[in-house]
N, C-alpha and C positions, 0 to 999 in steps of 0.2 A: 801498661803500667798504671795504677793509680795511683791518686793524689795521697799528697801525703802533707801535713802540719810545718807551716815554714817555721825553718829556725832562720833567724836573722843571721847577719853577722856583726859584730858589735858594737850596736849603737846603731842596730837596724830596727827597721820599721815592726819585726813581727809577723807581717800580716801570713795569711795563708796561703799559701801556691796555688798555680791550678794545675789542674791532672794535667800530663802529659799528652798530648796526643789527639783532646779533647775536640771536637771539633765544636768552629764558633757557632756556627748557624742550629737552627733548631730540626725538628726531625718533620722535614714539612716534605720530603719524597713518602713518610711513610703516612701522613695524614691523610690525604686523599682515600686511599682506597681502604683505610679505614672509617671514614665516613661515607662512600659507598658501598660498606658490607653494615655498617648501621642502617642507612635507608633502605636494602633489602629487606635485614631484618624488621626495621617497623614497618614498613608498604608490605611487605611482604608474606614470612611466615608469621610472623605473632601477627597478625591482623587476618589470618588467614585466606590471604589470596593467592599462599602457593598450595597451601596445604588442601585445598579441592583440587587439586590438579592431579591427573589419573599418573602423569607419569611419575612425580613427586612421590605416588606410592607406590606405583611399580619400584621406582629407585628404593627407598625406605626398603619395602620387603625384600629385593633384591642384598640390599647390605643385611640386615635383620635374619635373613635364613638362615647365614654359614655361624653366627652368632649363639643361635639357639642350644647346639651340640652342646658349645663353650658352656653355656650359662646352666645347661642339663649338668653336665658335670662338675660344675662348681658348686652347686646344688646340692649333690650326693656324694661328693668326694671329699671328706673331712682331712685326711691326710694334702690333697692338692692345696686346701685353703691355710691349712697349717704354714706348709711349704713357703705360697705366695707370700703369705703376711710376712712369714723370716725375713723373705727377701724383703720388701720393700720397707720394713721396718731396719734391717741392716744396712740395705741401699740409704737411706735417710740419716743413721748417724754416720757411715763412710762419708755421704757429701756435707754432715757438721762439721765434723772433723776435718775432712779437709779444707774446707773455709776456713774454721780457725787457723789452719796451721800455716796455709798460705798466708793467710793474712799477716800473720806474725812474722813469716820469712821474708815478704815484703816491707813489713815496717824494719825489720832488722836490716834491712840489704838499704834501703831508703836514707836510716838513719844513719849509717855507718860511713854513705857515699855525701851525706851531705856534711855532715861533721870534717869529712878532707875536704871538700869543696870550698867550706866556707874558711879554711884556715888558707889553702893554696887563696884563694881569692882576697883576703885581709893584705896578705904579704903584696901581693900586687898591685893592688891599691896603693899602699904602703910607699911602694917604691915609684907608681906610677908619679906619685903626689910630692916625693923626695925631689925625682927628674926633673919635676915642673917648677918647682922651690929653687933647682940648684941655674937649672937655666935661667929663670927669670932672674937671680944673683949677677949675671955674667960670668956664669964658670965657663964651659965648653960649649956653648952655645955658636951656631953659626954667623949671629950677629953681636954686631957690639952692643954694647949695655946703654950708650945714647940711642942708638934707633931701635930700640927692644918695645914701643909701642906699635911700630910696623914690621915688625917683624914675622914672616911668614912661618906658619909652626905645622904646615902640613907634612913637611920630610921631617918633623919631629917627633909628630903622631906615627907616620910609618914606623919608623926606627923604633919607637913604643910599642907597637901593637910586634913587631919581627922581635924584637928581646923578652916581651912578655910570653910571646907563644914556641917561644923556642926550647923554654924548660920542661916544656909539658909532653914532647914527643908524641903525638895524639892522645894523649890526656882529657885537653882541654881545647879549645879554641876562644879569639880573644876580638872582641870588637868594639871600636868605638863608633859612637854618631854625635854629631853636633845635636844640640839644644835648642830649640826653637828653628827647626829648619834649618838652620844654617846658611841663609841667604848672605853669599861674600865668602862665607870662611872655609876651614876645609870639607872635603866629602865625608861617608863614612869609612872605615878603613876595619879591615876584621883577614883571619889568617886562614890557612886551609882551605881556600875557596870557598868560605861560607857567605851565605846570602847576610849582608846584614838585617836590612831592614825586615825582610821575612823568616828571619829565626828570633825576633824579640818581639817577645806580644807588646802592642801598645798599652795594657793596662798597666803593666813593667814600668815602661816610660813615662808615663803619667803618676807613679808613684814616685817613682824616681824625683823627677822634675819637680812634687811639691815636697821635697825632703831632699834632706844631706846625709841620711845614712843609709847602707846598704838594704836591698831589699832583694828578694830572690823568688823565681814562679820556675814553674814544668814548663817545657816547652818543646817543638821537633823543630831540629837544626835542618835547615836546607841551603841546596848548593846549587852556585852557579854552572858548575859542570855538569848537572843533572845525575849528579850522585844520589840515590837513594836516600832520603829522608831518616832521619834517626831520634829517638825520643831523646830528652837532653833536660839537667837541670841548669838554670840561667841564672847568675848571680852579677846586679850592676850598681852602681853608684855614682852621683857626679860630683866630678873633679874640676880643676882648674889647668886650663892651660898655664906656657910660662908668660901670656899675652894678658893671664886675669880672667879671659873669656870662659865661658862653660862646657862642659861636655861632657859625654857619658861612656864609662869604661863598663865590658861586660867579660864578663866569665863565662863560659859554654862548657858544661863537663857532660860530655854524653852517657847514656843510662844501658848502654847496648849488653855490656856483659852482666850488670844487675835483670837484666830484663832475658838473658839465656839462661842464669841463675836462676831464676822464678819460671821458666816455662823446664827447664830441668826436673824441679820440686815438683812441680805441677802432671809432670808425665806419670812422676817416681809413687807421688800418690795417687794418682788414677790407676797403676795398673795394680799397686798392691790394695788398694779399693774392691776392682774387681776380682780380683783373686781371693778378696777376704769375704766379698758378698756371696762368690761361688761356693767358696767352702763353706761359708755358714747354710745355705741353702742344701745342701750334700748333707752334712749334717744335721741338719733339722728333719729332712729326709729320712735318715735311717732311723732317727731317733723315735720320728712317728710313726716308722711302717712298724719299729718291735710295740709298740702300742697299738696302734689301728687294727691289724692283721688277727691278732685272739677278739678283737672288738668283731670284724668281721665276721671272724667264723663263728662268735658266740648270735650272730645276727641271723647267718643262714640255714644254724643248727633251730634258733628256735622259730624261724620259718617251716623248717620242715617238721619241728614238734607240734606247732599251729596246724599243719595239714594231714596230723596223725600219725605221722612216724617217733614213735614214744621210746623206740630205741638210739635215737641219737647222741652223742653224747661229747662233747668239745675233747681235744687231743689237751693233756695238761703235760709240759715240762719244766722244769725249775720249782722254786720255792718262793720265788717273789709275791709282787702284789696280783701280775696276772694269773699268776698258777694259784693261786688263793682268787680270785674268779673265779676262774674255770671249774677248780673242785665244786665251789660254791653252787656253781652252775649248773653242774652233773648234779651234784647231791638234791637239786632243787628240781632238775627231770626226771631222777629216779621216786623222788617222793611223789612228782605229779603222777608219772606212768602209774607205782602204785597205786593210790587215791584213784586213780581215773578205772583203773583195772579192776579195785576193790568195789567201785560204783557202778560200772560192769557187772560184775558177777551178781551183783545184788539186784540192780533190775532186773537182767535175767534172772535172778530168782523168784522176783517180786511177779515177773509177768507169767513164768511159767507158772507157779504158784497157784495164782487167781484165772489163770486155763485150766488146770488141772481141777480145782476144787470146782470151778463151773462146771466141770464136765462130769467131774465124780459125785456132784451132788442130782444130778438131774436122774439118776437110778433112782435111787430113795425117794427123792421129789416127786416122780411119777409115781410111787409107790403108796406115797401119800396123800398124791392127788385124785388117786381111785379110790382109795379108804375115804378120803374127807369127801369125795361125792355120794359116795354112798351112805354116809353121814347124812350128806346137806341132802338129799335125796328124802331121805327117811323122818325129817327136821320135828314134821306134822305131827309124828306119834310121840315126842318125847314133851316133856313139860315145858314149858315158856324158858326157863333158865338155858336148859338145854341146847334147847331150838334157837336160840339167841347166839351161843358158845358154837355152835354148827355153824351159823351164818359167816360168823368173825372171823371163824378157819378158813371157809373159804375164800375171804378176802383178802388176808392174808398171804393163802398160796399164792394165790395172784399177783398179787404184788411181789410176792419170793420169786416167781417164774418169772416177771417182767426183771427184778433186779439180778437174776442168773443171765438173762438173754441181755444186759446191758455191759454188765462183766463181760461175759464174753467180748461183745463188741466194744469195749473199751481193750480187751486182751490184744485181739487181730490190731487195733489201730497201734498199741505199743512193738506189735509183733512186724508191724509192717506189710502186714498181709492182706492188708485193706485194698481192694481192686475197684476203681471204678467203673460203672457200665454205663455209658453216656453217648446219646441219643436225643436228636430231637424232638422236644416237647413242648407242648405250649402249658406254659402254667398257671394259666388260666381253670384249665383241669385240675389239675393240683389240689391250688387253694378251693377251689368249690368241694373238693372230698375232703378236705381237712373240717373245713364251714361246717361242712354236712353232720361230720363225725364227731365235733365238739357242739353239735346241736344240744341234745338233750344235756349236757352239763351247764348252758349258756343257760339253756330253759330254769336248770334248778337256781340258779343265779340270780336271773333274771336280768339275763345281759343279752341283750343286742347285740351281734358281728354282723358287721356290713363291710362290703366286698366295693373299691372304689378303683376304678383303670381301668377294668375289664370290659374296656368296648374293644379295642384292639388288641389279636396275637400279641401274645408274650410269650416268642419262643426262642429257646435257650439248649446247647448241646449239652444234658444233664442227664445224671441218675434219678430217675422217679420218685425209686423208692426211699433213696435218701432224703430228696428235698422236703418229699411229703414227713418223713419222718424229721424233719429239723422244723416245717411250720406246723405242724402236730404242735412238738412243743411248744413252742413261740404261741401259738395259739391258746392252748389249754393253760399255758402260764399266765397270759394276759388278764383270759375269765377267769380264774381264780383268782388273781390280785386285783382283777378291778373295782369289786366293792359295787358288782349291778352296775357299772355303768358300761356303756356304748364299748365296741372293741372295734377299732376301723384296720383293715386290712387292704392295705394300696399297693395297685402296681406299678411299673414304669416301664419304661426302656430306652433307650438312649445311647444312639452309638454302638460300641461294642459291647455295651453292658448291661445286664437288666438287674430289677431291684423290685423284693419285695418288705413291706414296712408294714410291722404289726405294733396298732398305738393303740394304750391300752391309758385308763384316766382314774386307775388306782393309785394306792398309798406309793409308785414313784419308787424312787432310787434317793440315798444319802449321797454327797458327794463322795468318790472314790471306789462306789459299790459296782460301777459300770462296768470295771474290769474283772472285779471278782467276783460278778456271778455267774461266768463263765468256769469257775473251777470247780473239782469235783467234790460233790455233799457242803457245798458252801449253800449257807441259808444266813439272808439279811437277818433274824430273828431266829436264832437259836430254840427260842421257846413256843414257837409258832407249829403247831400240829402239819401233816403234810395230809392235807382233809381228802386229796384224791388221790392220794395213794402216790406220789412221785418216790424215785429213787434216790434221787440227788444227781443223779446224772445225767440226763437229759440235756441240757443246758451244753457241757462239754463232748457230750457226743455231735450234739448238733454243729458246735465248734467245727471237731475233726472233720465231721462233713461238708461242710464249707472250704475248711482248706484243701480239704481230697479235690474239693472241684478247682482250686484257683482262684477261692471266692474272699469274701468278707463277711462276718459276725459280728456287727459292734451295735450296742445299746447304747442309750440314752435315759435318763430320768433326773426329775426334782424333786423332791421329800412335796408329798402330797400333790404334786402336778399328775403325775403316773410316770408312763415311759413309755418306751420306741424302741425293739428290734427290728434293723434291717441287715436284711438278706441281699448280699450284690452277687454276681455270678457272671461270669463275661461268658456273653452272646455265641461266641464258638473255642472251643474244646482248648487248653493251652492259650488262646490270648490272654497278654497280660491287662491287669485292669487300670484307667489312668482316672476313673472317677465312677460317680454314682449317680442312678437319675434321679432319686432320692434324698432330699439333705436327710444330714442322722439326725437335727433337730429341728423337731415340726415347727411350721410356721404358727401354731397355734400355743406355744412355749408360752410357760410367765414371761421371760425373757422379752420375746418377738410381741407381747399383748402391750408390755408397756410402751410409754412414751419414748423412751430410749432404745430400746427396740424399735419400734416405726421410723424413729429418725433413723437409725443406724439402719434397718433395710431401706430408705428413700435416699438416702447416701448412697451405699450401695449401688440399688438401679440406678442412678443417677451417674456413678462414675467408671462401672464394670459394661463392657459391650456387650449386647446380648448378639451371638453368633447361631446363627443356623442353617444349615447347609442337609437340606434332604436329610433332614431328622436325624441328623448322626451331632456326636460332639465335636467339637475342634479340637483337631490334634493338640495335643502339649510339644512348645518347646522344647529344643535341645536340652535347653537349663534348666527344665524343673524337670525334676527327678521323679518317677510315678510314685501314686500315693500309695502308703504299704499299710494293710491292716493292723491297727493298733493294737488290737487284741488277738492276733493269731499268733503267738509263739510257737516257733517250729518245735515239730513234735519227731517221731524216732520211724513213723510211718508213712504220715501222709506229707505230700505235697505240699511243702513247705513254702506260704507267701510271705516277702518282704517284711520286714521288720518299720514299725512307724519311724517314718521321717519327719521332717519339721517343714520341709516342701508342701505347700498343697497347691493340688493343680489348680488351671485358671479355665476348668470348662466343664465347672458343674456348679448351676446357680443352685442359690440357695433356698428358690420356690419351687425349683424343680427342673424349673428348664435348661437347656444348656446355654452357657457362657457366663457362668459368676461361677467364682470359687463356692466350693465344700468345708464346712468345717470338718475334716476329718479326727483332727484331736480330740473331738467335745468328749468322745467317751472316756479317753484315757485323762478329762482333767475332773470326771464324774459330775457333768451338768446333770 
């Protein structure tokens, strides 16, 4: 039971009761072993001396395994989080509410017991104080009214304490104690076999004693028969004997049926608590699986619309907010299917289209490729004008016949019919026939190609004729934009992967042009003649070739610096690539010339390990995720590589050697 607000009785002190039952001492059994689970914890784990302990994480993982399911599906199961939260948010005002309510039923049962307590108690007093008045008179007293200063008033106090406790029937019980010890006078005397002195706290008595009016505390009645203990409220005051002397009258009204009254309430809202929490959770329940349930199936429908199945379609019934979903949802895969179907048909139109016309034009082509030779043939005998208009034809076919043979092979890579034939090769061959073949164009330029790597195999499980056709271009695009100057042509290899980098110290790349000059008849300069004849398509052919192989394509350039294509290729057939021996921007960049540059590489070497292990690179981590060609978007043919990450591995330096990261973004931010 608790405490509860003393009412006096009148012309009482006021003061406040103490809780029933309360016990006096402090709580020094439960100290201890709360301050040695404190010095655990500071010696212990937060200081980390248990926490390197192998068993301490055996234990940890051991608890932590059966955990993880739990926390997986809490994770993913909106409907269970819905649920839980009802509950505990239910569970939470059941136990307000029932604090309030108890509480209230306790002060009502408190107030209602001590309001009779304290009136049975007034009366008693009353009369105690009448008894003491009439005796000390010489009414019915055992002695006469001359010896009434020695008079013994011990069988007076019994007879007191037996008439007072007689009206109460177990009601009450009734005790008094002498005042100051009572050395000489009578004992204490009290009814029911109650303990006196151990059913009245001394703080009681000590109020009592410096006061004449009533005062009242909680207290637990105990008995000299070893009767079980009882909560009890205690109402006392002192009186006068009929001798004049002091003493103190107590009232004892036990709290036993208020206190089965309050554990009653207490059961009555506990169980209809849980029964309110269960049904709220039941409900909450249903209420989210008819929502959840079309959320799910609108989740697995466009899963399997996501993996191509364009016929899917969510089950809709009713007229509500979900069935206005649902429709919404259908109408919104039926429109995709269309659109996706209608983009379908159109490419296939678009590819067979530009096969067909390649194919149907190369009759006539030939036709007029033996006319305009016999033309250009005969140049000599016709006038200067002529003989001029005969050459241009020529040139022309030639370029019609390279841009028929690039169609096409732009057609097979849309068609998917691109096959690679890959074999080992060293490409070092390679690049010396491409050199070789872009000879007399460098001559009319007056460009330099110099060949730098080539003291060791560079060999690579490759198509020849592809790669040679991808530095073809990359070559002949270099000396023509370099403006006569130097065209360096490096190799590498490293690890699983080899690289080749064509640096060219012409007019350069704009920012953002690094991505798009991979696409097809894209030209930096609209108005710039194509002086040797290109298609426009070279650049994306070479693309597709790169990713037939599993490889990378990415540029680099700065307006007036030049630029940098390389070429990466993993070292055997299907490995996937995790770096380049190549950085994509040369050490020789505005960028890497300035001061900020050289700090930022002596940083670098300074803080990145360099690893080498038998000329291979160090594996990547679990956690980094391999680096994906920024510029290869998957296309409808070839051998589609990863899409750019923001990862970049940590085992390709950026001079070349292995163990510094690559920048592999610099082309997609168009350095």
């Amino acid at each position: 039971m608790s405490g509860h607000s003393a009412a006096s009785a009148p012309g009482g002190s006021g003061a406040r009761p103490e809780r029933p039952g309360a016990p006096q001492s402090g709580h020094k059994g439960r100290t201890a072993p709360r301050d040695r689970l404190g010095r655990l914890l500071e010696g212990g784990l937060l200081q980390g001396g248990v926490q390197g302990s192998p068993v301490l994480r055996l234990l940890l993982r051991w608890v932590r395994r059966p955990l993880l399911p739990v926390m997986r599906l809490w994770r993913r199961n909106i409907q269970l989080k819905v649920v839980v939260t009802t509950l505990l948010m239910s569970l939470g005002v059941v136990l307000l509410l029932g604090f309030v309510v108890i509480g209230q039923v306790r002060n009502g049962l408190l107030d209602a017991k001590v309001r009779a307590s304290q009136s049975q108690a007034t009366g008693g007093f009353a009369v105690a104080k009448q008894q003491a008045d009439t005796e000390a008179a010489g009414g019915d007293g055992p002695a006469s009214s001359t010896d009434r200063s020695a008079q013994n008033v011990s069988p007076w106090l019994s007879d007191l304490v037996s008439s007072l406790s007689s009206g109460g029937q177990g009601a009450f019980d009734v005790v008094t104690l002498p005042t100051d010890g009572g050395e000489g006078g009578p004992g204490p005397r009290a009814s029911g076999g109650v303990s006196p002195t151990a059913s009245v706290p001394e703080a009681l008595r000590a109020r009592i004693k410096d006061s004449t009016s009533a005062a009242q505390s909680y207290t637990r009645i105990r008995y000299d028969s070893g009767k079980e203990s009882q909560p009890a409220l205690v109402i006392g005051k002192r009186l006068s004997d009929p001798n004049g002397a002091a003493y103190e009258l107590y009232y004892l009204f036990p709290l036993t049926q208020e206190e089965k009254s309050l554990s009653l309430v207490k059961g009555t809202l506990a169980t209809a608590g849980l029964f309110v929490v269960v049904l709220l959770g039941a409900i909450a329940w249903l209420v989210v699986r008819q929502v959840v349930t079309p959320v799910r199936m609108a989740a697995g429908i466009a899963e399997r619309l996501s993996a191509g199945r364009l016929q899917e379609r969510m089950k809709v019934t009713g007229e509500d907010d979900i069935a206005r979903l649902g429709e919404a949802f259908n109408k919104m895969a039926q429109n995709l299917q269309l659109k996706i179907q209608q983009l379908e048909d159109l490419s296939r139109m678009q590819r067979r289209f530009v096969s067909d016309v390649s194919h149907e034009l190369r009759t006539p082509l030939t036709t007029v490729r033996m006319a305009a030779d016999v033309i250009h043939d005969a140049r000599e005998d016709f006038d200067p004008m002529t003989a001029r208009s005969a050459e241009l034809l020529a040139d022309q076919l030639d370029r019609f016949e390279t841009l028929l043979a690039d169609l096409l092979e732009i057609s097979r890579f849309d068609a998917g019919a691109a096959a690679l034939e890959a074999e080992p090769i060293d490409l070092r061959e390679v690049v010396r026939r491409v050199v070789g073949g872009a000879a007399p164009l460098a001559e009319r330029k007056g460009t330099t190609v110099r060949i730098v790597g080539d003291q060791q195999p560079v060999v690579a499980e490759a198509d020849a004729r592809r790669v040679e056709r991808v530095l073809r271009n990359l070559v002949v695009n270099a000396v023509e934009h370099g403006e006569g100057k130097d065209v360096v042509v490096k190799l590498a290899s490293a690890g699983g992967a080899v690289a080749i980098a064509v640096r060219d110290y012409g007019v350069g790349l704009k920012p953002g042009e690094a991505t798009r000059v991979f696409s097809r008849f894209w030209r930096a300069d609209p108005a710039r003649a194509r002086t040797t004849g290109g298609t426009g398509l070279g650049l994306s052919i070479a693309l597709e070739d790169a990713r037939l192989h599993g490889g990378w394509l990415q540029a680099w350039g700065e307006p007036g610096g030049g630029s940098q294509f390389r070429l990466t290729l993993p070292r055997t057939a299907d490995e996937p690539l995790r770096g380049s021996p190549i950085p994509l921007e040369p050490k020789d960049s505005r960028r890497n010339r300035g001061p900020e540059g050289v700090s930022r590489a002596r940083e670098k070497s300074a803080t990145v390990p360099v690893q080498q292990t038998a000329g291979r690179l160090p594996r990547v981590g679990a956690a980094v995720a391999p680096t994906a060609d920024p510029t290869a978007l998957p296309g409808s043919g070839a051998r589609v590589v990863p899409r750019a990450g923001t990862a970049v591995p940590a085992d390709v330096r950026r001079d070349g050697a292995p163990g510094a990261p690559d920048e592999e973004g610099e082309a997609a931010r168009g350095r």
